[in-house]
C-alpha positions in Angstrom: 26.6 37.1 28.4 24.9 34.1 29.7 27.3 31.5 32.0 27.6 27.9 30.7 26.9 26.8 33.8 24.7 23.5 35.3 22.6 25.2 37.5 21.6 29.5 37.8 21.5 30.3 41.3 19.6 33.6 40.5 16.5 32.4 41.8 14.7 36.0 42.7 16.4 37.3 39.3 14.5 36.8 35.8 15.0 33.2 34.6 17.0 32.9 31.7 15.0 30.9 29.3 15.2 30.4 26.0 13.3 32.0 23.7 10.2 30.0 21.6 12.5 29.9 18.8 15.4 28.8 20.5 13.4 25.9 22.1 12.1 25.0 18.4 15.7 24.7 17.3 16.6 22.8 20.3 13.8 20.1 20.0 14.5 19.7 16.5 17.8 19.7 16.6 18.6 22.8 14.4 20.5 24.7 16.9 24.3 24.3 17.5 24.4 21.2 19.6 27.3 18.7 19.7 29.4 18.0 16.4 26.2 16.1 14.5 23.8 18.8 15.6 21.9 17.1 18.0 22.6 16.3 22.0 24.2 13.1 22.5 21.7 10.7 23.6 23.2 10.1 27.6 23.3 14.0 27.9 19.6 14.0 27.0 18.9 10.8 29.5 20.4 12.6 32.2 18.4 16.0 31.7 15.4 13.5 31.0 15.8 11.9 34.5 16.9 15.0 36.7 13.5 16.1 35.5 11.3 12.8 36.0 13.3 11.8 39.4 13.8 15.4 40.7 17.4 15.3 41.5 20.6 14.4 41.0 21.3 11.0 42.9 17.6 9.6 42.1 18.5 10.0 38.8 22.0 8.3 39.5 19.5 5.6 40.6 17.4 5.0 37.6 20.1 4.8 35.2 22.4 2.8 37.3 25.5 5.0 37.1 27.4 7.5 39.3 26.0 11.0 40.4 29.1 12.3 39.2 28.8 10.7 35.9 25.2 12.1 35.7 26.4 15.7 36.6 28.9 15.7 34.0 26.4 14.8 31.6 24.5 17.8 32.5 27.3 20.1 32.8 28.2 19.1 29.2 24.3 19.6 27.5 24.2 22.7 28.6 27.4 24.0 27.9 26.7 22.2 24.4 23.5 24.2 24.6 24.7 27.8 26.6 22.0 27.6 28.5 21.2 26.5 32.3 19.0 23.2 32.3 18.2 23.9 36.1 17.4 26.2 38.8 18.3 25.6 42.4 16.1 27.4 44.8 17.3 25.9 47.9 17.1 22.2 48.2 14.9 22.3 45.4 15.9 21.8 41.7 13.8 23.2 39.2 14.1 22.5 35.1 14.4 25.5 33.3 12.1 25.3 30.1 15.2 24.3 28.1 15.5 21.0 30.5 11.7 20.4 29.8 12.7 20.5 26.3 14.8 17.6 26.1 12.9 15.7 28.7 9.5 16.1 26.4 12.0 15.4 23.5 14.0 12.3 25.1 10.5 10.8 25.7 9.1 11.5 22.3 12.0 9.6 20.8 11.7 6.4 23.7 8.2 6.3 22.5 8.8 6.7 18.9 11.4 3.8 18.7 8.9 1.2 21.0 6.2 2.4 18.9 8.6 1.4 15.5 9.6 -1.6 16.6 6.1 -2.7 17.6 5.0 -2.0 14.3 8.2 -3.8 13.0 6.9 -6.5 14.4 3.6 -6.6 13.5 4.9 -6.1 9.5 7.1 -9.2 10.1 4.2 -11.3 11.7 2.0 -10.0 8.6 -0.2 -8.1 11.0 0.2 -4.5 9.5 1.1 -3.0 6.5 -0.5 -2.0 3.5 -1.4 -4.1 0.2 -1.7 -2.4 -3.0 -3.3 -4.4 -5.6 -4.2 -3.7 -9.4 -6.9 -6.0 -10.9 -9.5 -6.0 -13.9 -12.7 -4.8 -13.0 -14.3 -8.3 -13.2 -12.6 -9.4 -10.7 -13.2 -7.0 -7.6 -16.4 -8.4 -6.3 -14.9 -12.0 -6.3 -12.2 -10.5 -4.5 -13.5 -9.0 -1.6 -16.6 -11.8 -1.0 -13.6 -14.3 -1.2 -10.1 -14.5 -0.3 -9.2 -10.6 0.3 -12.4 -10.3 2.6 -11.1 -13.5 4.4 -7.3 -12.1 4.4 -8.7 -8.9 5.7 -10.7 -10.8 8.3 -7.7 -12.4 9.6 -5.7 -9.8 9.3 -7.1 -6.4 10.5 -4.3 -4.6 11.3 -3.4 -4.5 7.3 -4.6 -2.3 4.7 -6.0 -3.2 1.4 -6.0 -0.8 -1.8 -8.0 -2.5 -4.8 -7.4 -0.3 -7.7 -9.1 -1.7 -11.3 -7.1 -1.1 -13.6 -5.9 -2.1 -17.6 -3.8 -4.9 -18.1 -1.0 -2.0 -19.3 -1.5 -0.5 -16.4 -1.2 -3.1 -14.0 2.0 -4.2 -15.6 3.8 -0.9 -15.6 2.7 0.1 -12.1 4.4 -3.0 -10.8 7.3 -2.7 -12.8 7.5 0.8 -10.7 6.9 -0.1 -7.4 3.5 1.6 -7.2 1.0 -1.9 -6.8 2.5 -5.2 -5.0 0.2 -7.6 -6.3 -1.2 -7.6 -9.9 -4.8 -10.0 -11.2 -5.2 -9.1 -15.1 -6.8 -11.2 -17.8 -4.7 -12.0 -21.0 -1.5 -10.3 -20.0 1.5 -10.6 -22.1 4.2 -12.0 -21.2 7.2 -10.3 -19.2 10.5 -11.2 -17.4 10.1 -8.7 -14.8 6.9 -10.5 -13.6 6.6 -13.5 -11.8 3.5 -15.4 -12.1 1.4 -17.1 -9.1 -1.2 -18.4 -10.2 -3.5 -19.1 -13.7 -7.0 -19.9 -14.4 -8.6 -20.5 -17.1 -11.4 -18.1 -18.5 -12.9 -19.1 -21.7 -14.1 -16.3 -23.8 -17.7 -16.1 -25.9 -19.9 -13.8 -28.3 -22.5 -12.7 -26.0 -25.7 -11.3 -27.6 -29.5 -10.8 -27.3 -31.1 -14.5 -27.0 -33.0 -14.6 -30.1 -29.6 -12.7 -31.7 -28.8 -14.3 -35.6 -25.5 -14.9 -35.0 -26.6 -17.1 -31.7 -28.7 -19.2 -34.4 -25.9 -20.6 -36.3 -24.2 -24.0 -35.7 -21.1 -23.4 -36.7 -18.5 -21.8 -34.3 -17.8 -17.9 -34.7 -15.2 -15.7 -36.7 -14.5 -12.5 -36.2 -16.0 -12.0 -40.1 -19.2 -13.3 -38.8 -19.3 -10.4 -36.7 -18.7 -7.7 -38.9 -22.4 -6.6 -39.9 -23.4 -6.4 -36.5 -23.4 -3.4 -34.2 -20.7 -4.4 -31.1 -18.8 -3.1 -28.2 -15.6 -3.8 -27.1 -12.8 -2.6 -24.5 -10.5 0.3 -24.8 -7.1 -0.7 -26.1 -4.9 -1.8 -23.2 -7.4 -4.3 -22.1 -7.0 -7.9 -21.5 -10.1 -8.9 -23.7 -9.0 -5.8 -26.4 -5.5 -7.2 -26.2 -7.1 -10.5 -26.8 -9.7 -9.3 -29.7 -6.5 -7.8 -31.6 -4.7 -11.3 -31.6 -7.5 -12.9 -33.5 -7.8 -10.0 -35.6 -4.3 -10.6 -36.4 -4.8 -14.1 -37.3 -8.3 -14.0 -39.4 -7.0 -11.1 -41.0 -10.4 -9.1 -40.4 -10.6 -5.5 -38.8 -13.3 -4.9 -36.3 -15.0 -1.3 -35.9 -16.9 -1.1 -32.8 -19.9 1.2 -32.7 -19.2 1.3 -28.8 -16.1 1.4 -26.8 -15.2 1.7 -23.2 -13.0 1.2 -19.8 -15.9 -0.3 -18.3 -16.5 -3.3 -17.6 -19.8 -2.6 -16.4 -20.9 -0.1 -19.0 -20.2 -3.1 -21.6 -22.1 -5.6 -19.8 -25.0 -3.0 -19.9 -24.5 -2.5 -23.6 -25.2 -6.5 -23.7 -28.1 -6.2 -21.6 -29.9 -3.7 -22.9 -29.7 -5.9 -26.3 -27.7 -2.4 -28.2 -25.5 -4.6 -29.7 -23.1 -7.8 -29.0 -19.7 -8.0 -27.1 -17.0 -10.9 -26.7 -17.3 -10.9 -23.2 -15.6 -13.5 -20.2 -18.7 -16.2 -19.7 -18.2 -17.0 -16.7 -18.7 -13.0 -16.0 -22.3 -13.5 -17.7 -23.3 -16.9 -16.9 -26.2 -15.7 -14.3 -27.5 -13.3 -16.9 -27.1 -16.0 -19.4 -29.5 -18.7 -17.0 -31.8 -15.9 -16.4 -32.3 -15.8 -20.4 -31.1 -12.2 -20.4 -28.7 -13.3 -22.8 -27.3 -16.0 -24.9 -23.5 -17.1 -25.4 -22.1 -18.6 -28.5 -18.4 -20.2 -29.0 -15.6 -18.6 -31.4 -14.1 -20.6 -33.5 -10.5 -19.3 -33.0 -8.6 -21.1 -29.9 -7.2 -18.5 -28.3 -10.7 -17.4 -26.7 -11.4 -20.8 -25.3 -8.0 -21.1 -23.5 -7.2 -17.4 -22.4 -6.7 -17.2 -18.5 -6.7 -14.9 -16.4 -3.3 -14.5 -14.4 -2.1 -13.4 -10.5 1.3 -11.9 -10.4 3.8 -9.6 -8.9 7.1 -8.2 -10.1 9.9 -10.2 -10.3 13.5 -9.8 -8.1 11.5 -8.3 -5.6 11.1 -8.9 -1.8 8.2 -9.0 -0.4 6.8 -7.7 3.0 5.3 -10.5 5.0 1.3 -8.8 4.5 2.0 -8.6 0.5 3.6 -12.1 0.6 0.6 -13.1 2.3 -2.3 -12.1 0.7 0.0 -13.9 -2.3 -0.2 -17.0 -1.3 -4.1 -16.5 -0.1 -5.1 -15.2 -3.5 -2.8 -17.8 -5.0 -4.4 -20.8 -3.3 -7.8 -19.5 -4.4 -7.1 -19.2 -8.1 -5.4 -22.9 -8.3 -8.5 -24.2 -7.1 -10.9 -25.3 -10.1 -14.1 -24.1 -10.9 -17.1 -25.0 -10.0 
């Protein structure tokens, strides 16, 4: 049976320490310590400062308490424990392994907390943190050469994650606390969102240059588009979402020969003159002074005035970095166009 005592005086006789699995379950707190399973934290101060001080009274010292009180507190962890925390071998006290233990553990958890609360602050002065936005695909490089780039600039010690996503997307993802910050083109209304900011995006047939359709005078119906081969978004997309409202209205059903969830891979289709698209202008307007290709208006409203809108959920409270890069990306969308 081993004696729940403060100190073994054995010192020529095999130390009694603990076992590598008993020393696991002390450090984490798994073994039978105390009524909450853990040392009480001025038990583990006191072993922690017998061990960095080397005694008794210097320890006394650095806390700013009685030697007594800092013996009893020994006493106590390792009868809590039922194991001695120290050997004396003379003058000289030595920690048992067990004593090392919850020194190397005591200091872990100092470190830990200053570490926390340093991050704390850095979170409340909007200096780290991480930033999860969804946004359309058209919108990424004017993103990062703009106001993210400059946010991330100022703000190093915060993360960005740019996901492009669907409009449907977006919307449930903040609705389930997996983005902060949502930039989608046509989105439909919602309570649970709050909206930042709008802009404008005005919406056009885009086609080869010499293209009939970009002959006429008149403005564009969807009927007028009907014999022509054309691509369009995947459902769930702003400017799908957006085609299906006018099909709605001019009571005509569009059947595109090409469909996709890339922005990109549309533009291409464009390009490379394999059909025509109703594409965002100003996404096209260097292609279109280049002569690549041509733009024509639709005669329907809705594509002239659909925006493109910043957002986040609604009822929710934001951490200082999501709050902002809000405001940043806010301020940047108010601003008109050039």
């Amino acid at each position: 049976m081993l004696r729940l005592s403060l100190f073994s005086r054995e010192a020529r006789a095999a130390p009694l320490y603990p076992s590598t699995t008993a020393r696991d379950k002390i450090v984490a707190g798994t073994s039978t310590v105390g009524s909450a399973g853990m040392l009480d934290r001025k038990r583990c101060e006191a072993v922690y400062f017998v061990v960095k001080e080397g005694g008794v009274r210097s320890a006394a010292e650095a806390m700013n308490i009685d030697p007594a009180a800092v013996s009893r507190h020994i006493a106590r962890a390792a009868a809590d424990i039922g194991l001695p925390l120290f050997e004396r071998r003379g003058r000289i006290l030595t920690p048992t392994p067990v004593a090392t233990a919850i020194s190397a553990y005591f200091e872990d958890q100092q470190q830990g907390a200053a570490s926390l609360a340093a991050r704390i602050a850095a979170m409340r002065g909007a200096q780290a943190g991480l930033v999860r936005l969804g946004v359309g695909e058209g919108y990424v490089t004017e993103l990062v050469t703009g106001p993210v780039g400059e946010f991330m600039r100022a703000h190093p010690g915060v993360r960005v994650r740019i996901e492009t996503l669907s409009v449907d997307e977006i919307i449930s993802r903040l609705q389930e606390g997996r983005l902060d910050i949502g930039l989608a083109f046509n989105p439909t209304p919602a309570p649970q969102l709050k909206l930042w900011a709008r802009r404008r995006v005005p919406v056009k047939l885009v086609a080869a240059p010499h293209h009939p359709l970009l002959q006429r005078r008149a403005k564009l119906t969807l009927a007028d588009l009907v014999p022509y081969p054309i691509g369009l978004m995947m459902a769930g997309y702003g400017l799908r979402k957006l085609v299906q409202r006018a099909e709605y209205v001019e009571g005509v059903k569009l059947e595109p020969g090409f469909e996709t969830s890339s922005l990109t891979a549309l533009n291409t289709y464009v390009f490379t003159h394999c059909g025509v698209s109703i594409l965002a202008e100003k996404g096209v307007e260097i292609e279109c002074r280049a002569g690549l290709v041509g733009c024509a208006d639709m005669a329907l409203d809705i594509f002239e005035a659909s925006e493109v809108h910043l957002f986040s959920a609604a009822n929710v409270r934001l951490m200082p970095a999501v709050d902002a890069l809000l405001r940043t990306l806010a301020v940047h969308f108010r601003k008109p166009q050039a």
